[in-house]
C-alpha positions as CSV (number, residue, x, y, z in Angstrom):
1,X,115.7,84.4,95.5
2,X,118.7,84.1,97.8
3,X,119.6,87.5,97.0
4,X,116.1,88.9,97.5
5,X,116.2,87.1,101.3
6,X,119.2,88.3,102.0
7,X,118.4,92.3,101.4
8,X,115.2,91.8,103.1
9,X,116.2,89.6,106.1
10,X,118.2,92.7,107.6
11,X,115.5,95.0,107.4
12,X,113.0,92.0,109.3
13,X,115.9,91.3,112.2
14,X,115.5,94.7,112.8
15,X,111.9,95.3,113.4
16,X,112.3,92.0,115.5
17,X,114.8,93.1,117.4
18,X,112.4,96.2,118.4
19,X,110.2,93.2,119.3
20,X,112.6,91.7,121.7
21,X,113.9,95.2,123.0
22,X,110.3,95.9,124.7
23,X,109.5,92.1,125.6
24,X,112.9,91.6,127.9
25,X,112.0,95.7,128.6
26,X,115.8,96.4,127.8
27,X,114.8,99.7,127.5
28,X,111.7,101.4,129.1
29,X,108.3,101.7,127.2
30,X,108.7,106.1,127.5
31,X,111.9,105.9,125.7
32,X,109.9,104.8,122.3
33,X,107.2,107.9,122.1
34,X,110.3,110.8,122.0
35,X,112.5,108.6,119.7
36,X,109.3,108.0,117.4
37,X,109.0,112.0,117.2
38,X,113.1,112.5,116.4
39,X,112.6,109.8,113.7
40,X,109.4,111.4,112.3
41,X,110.3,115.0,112.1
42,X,114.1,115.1,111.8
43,X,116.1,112.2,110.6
44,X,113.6,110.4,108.3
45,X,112.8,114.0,106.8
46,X,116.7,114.4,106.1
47,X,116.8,111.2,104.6
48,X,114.7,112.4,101.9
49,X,115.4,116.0,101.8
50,X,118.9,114.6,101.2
51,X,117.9,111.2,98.6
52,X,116.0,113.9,96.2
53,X,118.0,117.2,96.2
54,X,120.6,114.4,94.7
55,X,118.8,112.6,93.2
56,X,119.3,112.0,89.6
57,X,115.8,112.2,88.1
58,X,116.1,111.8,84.3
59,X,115.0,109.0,82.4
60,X,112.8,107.7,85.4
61,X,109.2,107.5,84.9
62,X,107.9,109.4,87.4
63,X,104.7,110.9,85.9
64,X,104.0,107.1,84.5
65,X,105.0,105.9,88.2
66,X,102.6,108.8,90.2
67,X,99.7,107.6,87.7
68,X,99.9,104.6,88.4
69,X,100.1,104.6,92.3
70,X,97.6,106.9,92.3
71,X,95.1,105.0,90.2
72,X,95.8,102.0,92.9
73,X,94.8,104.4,95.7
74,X,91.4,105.4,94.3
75,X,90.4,102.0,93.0
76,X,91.1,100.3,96.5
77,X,88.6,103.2,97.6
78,X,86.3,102.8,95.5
79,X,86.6,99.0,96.3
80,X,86.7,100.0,100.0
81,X,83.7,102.3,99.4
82,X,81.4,99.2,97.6
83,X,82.6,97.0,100.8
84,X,80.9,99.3,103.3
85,X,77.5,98.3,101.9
86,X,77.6,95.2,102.5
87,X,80.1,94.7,105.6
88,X,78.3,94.8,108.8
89,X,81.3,97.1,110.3
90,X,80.3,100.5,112.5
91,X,82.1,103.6,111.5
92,X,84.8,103.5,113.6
93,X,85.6,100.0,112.8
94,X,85.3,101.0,108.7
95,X,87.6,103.5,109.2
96,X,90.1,101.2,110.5
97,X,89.5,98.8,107.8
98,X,90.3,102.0,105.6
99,X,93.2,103.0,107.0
100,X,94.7,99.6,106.9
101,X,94.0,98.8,103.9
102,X,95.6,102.2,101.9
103,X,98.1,103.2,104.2
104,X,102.0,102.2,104.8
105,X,105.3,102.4,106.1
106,X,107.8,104.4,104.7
107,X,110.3,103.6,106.7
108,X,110.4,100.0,105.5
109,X,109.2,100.8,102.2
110,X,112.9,103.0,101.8
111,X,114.6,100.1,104.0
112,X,113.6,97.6,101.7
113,X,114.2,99.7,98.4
114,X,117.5,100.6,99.6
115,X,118.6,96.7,100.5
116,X,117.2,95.6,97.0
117,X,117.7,98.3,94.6
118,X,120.2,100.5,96.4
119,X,120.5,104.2,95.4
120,X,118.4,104.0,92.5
121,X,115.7,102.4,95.1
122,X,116.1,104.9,97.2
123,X,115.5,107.6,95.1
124,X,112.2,106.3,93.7
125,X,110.7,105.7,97.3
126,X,111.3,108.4,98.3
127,X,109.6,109.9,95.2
128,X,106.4,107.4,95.9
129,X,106.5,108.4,99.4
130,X,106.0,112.6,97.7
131,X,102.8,110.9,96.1
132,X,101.4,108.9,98.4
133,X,101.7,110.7,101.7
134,X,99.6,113.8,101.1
135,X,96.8,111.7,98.9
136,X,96.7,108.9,101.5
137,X,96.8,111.2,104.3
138,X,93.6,113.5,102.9
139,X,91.9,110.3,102.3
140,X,91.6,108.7,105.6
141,X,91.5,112.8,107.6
142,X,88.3,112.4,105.5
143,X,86.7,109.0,106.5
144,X,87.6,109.5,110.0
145,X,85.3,112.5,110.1
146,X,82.5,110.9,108.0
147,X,82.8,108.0,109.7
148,X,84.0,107.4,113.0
149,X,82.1,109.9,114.4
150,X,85.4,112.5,114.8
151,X,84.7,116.2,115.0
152,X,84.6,117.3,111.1
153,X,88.0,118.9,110.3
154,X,87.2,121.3,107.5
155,X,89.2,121.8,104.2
156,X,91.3,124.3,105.8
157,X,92.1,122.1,109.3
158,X,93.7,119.6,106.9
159,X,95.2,121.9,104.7
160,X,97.1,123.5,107.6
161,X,98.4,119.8,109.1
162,X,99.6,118.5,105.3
163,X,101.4,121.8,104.6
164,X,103.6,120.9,108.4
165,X,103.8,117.6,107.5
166,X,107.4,117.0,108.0
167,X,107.3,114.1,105.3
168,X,105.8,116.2,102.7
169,X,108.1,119.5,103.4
170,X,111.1,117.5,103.2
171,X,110.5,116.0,100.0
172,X,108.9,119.4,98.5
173,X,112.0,120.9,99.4
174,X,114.5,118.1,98.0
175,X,112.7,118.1,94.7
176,X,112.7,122.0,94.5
177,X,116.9,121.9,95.1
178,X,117.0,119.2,92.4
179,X,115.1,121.1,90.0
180,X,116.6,124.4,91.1
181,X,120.0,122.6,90.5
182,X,120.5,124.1,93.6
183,X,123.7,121.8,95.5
184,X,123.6,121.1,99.1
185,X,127.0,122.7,101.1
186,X,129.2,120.1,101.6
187,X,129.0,120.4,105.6
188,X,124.8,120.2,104.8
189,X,125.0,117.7,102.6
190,X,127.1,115.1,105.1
191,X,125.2,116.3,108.1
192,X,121.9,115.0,106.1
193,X,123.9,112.3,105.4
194,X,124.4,111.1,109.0
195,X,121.3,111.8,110.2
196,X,119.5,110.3,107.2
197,X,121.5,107.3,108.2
198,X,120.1,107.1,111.6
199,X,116.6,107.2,110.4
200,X,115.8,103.8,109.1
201,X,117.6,102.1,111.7
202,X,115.8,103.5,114.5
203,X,112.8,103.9,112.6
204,X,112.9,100.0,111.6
205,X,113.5,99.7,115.7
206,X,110.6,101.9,116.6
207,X,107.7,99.6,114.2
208,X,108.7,96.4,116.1
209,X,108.8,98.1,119.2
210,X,105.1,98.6,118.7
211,X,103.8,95.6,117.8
212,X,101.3,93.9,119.5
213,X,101.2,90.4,118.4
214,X,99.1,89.5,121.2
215,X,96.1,91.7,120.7
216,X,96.5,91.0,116.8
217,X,95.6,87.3,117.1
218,X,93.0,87.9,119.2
219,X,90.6,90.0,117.0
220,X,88.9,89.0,114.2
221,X,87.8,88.8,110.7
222,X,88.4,92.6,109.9
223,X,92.1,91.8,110.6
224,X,92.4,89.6,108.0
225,X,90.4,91.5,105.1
226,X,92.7,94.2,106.1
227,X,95.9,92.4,106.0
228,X,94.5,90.3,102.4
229,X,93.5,93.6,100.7
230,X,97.0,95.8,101.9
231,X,99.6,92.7,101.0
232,X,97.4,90.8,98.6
233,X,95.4,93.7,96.9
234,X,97.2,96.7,96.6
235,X,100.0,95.3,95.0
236,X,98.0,93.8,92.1
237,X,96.3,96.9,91.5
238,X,99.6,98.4,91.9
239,X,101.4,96.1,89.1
240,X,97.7,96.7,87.2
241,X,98.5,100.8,87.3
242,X,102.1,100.0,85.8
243,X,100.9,97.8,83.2
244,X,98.5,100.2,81.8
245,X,100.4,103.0,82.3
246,X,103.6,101.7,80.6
247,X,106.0,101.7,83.9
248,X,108.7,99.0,83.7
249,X,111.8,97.4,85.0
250,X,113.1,99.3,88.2
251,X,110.3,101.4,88.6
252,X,107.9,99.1,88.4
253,X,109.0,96.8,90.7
254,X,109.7,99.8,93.9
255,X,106.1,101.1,92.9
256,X,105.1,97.3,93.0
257,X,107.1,97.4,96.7
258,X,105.4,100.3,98.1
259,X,102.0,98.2,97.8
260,X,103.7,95.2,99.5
261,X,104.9,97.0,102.9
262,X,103.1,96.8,106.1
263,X,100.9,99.2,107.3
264,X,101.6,102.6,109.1
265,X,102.1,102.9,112.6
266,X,100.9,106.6,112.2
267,X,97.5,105.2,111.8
268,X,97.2,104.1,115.4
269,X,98.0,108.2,115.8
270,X,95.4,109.4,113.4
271,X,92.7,106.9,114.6
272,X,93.1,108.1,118.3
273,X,92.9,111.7,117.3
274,X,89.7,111.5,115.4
275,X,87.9,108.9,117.0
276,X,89.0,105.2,114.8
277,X,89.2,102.0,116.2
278,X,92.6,102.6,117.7
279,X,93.1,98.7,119.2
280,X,91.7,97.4,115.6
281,X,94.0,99.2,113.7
282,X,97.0,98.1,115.8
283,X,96.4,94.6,115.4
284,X,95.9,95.3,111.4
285,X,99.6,97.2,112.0
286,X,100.8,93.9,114.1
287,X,99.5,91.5,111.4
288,X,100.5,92.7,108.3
289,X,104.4,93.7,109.9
């Protein structure tokens, strides 16, 4: 237990120094919008362009893993989906529920794996996160629209944004280079290193910089279905998906992590782009951080 604390603690100190960084306004509220965007498309991509083209990838159960995941996603869906009837939520509220529910944070989903598990960790997040991201991302594109009352983004709209996902390139290109057995130059391979480095630091910086406790006790029930079924839910069905799919020992138990994260601040960005609850889904950010 002590050892568990003391890999996570670190990771926690961080996001609440982010906290404390805005509330004394050390630094000024514009600094956080450009740093998010260096974090998003350049260091946390290297991180995992880096973690995979390195990786080691035999004898981990990564079909087992990606089945399992996968079956979590759609069941909390279709649980999401039987909800709706009966919740008295509008669309744009629904979709927020939705979003906080299925989605998460990466970067203290690799923070954490990397304190706990270390390289091995590391390398399985990063593998989740190549599962999750484009599933989870087509999902909620999707409710928005039928939901929240966004313009419809056809097939092709959200194909063209998932293929420039930065995430997504970064870890399609890390696993073809692994696969390829195709080694990074030496210079490459410690420049990703650095910058890789970099990422979760500011990235874990950057999530308690937005929080708004405030705003997230004020709202309401929604808040707390939300934060129930993402840190209460999803990990069961998670730990369900790895029973019945035969996933054990370290996999098992970073799969079992990536249900047990908070929820992603990109959500706030999708929501205000197509129309969600934007100040419902940061609270549901706030409260399950």
């Amino acid at each position: 237990m002590i050892d568990i604390v003391n890999a996570l603690l670190p990771v926690f100190l961080i996001i609440a120094l982010g906290q404390l960084l805005t509330r004394v306004k050390f630094v000024g509220a514009e600094l956080w919008a450009p740093l998010d965007r260096i974090v998003y498309f350049i260091l946390f991509p290297a991180l995992l362009l880096r973690t995979l083209a390195n990786a080691d990838l035999g004898g981990l159960d990564i079909i087992p893993m990606a089945a399992a995941l996968l079956a979590a996603i759609f069941t909390m869906v279709g649980l999401l989906t039987f909800m709706r009837r009966h919740l008295r939520l509008g669309g744009a509220e629904y979709s927020s529920l939705f979003q906080g529910s299925v989605r998460w944070n990466g970067f203290v989903g690799l923070a954490a794996a990397a304190s706990l598990f270390g390289s091995a960790g590391t390398t399985l997040m990063a593998l989740a996160i190549a599962v999750m991201v484009p599933t989870v991302n087509v999902l909620c594109v999707y409710i928005l629209t039928r939901h929240a009352g966004a313009e419809p983004a056809g097939i092709g709209t959200a194909a063209r944004a998932l293929a420039k996902n930065p995430l997504i390139l970064a870890c399609a290109g890390g696993i073809v280079l692994n696969i390829a057995d195709i080694e990074l130059a030496t210079a490459i391979d410690r420049g990703l290193d650095i910058l890789g480095r970099s990422a979760l630091t500011l990235g874990l910086l950057s999530v308690g910089a937005g929080l708004d406790l405030a705003h997230a006790r004020a709202t309401k029930k929604t808040v707390a279905l939300a934060t129930l079924l993402k840190l209460l839910g999803m990990p069961l069905l998670i730990a369900t998906g790895c029973w019945l799919f035969g996933v054990h020992g370290l996999t098992r138990d970073v799969a079992i992590l990536c249900g047990t994260v908070p929820g992603a601040t990109s959500s706030y960005i999708l929501a205000r782009q197509l129309g969600g609850d934007t100040q419902l889904i940061a609270s549901m950010i706030s409260a399950t951080t």
